[in-house]
Each structure stands twice: as C-alpha cells, then as structure tokens.
C-alpha positions in Angstrom: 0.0 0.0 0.0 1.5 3.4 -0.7 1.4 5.9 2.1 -1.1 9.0 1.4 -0.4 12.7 1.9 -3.0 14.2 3.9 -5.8 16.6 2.0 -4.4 20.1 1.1 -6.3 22.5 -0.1 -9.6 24.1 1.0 -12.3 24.4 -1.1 -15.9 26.4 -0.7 -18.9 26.1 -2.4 -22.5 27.4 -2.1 -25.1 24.3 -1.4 -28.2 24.2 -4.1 -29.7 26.1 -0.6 -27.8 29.0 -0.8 -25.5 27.5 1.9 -21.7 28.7 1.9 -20.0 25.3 3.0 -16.2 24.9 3.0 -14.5 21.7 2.3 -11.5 21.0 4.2 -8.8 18.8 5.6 -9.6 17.4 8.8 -7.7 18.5 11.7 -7.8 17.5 15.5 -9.9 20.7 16.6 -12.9 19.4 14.7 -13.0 16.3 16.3 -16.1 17.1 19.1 -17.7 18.5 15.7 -17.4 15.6 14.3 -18.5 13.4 17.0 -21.4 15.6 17.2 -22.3 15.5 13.8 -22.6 11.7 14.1 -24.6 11.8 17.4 -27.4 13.8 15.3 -27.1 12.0 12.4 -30.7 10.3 11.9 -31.7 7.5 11.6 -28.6 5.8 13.2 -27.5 2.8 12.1 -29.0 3.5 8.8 -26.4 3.2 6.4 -25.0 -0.3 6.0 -26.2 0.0 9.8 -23.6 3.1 10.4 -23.4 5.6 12.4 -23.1 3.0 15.2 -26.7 3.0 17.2 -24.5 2.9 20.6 -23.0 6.2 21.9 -19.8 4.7 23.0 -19.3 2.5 20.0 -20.2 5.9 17.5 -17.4 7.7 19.7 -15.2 4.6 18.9 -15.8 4.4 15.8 -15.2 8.3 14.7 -11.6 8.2 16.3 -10.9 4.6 14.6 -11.7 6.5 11.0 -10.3 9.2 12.1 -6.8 7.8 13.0 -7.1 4.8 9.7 -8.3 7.4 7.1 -7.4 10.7 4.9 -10.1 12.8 6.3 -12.1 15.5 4.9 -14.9 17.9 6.8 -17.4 20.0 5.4 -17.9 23.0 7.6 -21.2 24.8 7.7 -19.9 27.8 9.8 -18.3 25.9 13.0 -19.9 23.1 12.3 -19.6 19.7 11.1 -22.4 19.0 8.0 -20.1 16.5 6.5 -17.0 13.7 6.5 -15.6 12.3 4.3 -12.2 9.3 4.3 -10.3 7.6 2.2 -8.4 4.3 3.1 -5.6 2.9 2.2 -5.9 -0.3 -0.1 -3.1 -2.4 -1.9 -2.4 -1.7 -5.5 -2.6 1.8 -5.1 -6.5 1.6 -4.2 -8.4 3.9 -1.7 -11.9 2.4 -0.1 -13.8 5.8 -0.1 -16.3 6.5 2.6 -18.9 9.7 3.3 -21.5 10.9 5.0 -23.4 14.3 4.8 -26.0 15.3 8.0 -29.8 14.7 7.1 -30.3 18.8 7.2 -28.1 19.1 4.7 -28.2 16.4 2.0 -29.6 16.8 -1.5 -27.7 20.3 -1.7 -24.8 19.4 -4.0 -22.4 19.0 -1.1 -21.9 15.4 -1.0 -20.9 15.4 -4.9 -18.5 18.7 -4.3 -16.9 16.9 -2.1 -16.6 13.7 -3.7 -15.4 15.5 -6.4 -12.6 17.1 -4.5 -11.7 13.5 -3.8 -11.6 12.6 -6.7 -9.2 15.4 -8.0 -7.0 15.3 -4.9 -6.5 11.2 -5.5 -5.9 11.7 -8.9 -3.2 14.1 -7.7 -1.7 10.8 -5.6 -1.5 9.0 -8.7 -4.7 6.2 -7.0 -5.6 4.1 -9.8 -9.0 3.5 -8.2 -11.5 4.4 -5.5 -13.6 1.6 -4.6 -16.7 1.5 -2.0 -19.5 -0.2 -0.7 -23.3 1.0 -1.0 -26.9 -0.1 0.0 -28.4 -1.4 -3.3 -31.5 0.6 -2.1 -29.6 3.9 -1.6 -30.7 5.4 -4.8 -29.5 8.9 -4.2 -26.1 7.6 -3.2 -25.8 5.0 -6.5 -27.3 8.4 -8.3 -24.6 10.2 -7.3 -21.7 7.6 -7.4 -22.9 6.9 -10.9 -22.8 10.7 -11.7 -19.1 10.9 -11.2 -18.4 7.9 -12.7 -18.7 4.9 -10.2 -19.5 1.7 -11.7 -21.1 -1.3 -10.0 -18.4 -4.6 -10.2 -20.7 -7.1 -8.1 -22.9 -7.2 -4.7 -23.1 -8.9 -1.4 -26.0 -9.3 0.1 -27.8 -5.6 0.3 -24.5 -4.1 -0.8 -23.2 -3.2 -4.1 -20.0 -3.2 -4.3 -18.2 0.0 -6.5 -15.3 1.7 -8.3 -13.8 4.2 -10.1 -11.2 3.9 -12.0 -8.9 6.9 -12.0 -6.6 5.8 -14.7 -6.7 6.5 -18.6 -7.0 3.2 -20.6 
C-alpha cells in the first residue's frame, strides 16, 4: 500500500440552498464536531447500519476513521455537515467512505466533495476508489454513478463499486 499525503487544499462552495460550505482537511480541533455531527445523524445505524446506534461505540468508531483514514470535513460555519475518508488499499486503491447530516443532504455538497476526492487522489497517482453502497440507496448510486462509479458485483444488500482513475 503506498502511504497518502494528507488533504491540502480548501475548497468552498455554495449548497443548491444557498449555503456557503467549506470543504477541508480534517484537523484534531474538529473532532467534538465531528463526534457531534454523528450523534445527530438520523436514523442511526441507517447506512450499512452506520453511524453505530451505541454512543460509546459511534465515539469509537469516529476516532478509529479518524486515525485509519485521509479525512475531509465539510464546515457549515463551526460546524460539522459533513465527513468524508479515504483508506488505504493495496495496488494503489483507496476504499472511499462519506457521510453528509440529514439537514443538509440533496444540496450538492456530498458530490462537491466527492469531487474534491476525486481530483486530490488523482493528484496521488490512486488508480481506483472503490466503495461499498446499499443497493436501495438510490441517491447515493445516483450520485456515485454521476461521477463515474460503476457497479463490479454485490453482497447481500451491498453493491460493491469503483472508479477507475486511470486512462485506458
């Protein structure tokens, strides 16, 4: 697996609801943001039955992403609207991972920011960005499929996802 740099640059971008959000590397001082971002996600458990239902195991869970992944946070003001990691894979893959708070989904923020993601791994030379999705999370596949995603096979209620970053 090749080591990752960390995300650079900031980006900002007005949501579809007039929103000014600014996409950014994740840094230590956002942490109880992020925490609390997860803690009033709703439903819990309802993506691929994450965020984790149990406060201690959510809390766990944020600092085990945290500390595995490249993180990204989408700031609404102060706060945490949005997270976003990449992982590590071998042959120079990443296993990409996001989530976007209920009050502020269907603005365009989870596709700027997937698109940043895009762009910066490009920049790392990743041939691919793979990741997992509920077969019956249509506005997720929408997107994913938007920015070029394609399905490669499914488990259970899972499709499983990737796109490929190289030129063929």
């Amino acid at each position: 697996m090749q080591e990752m740099r960390s995300f650079s640059s900031i980006k900002t971008i007005k949501s579809e609801k007039g929103n000014v959000v600014t996409i950014t590397p994740y840094e230590e001082r956002y942490f109880t943001s992020v925490v609390h971002m997860y803690d009033t996600y709703d439903p819990l458990g309802s993506v691929q039955g994450l965020p984790p239902l149990d406060k201690d195991k959510r809390h766990q869970w944020v600092q085990d992403i945290i500390s595995r992944g490249i993180n990204l946070v989408a700031l609404y003001g102060d706060s945490v609207i949005g997270h976003a990691s990449l992982f590590p894979m071998p042959a120079n893959w990443a296993e990409y991972f996001i989530f976007i708070h209920q009050d502020f989904q269907r603005q365009g923020i989870g596709t700027a920011t997937t698109l940043y993601v895009i762009d910066w791994a490009r920049q790392e030379d990743l041939s691919t960005i793979w990741l997992t999705v509920d077969r019956k999370n249509y506005i997720a596949i929408s997107l994913w499929r938007s920015v070029g995603f394609k399905r490669i096979g499914s488990s259970g209620s899972e499709w499983e996802m990737i796109l490929s970053l190289t030129q063929k």
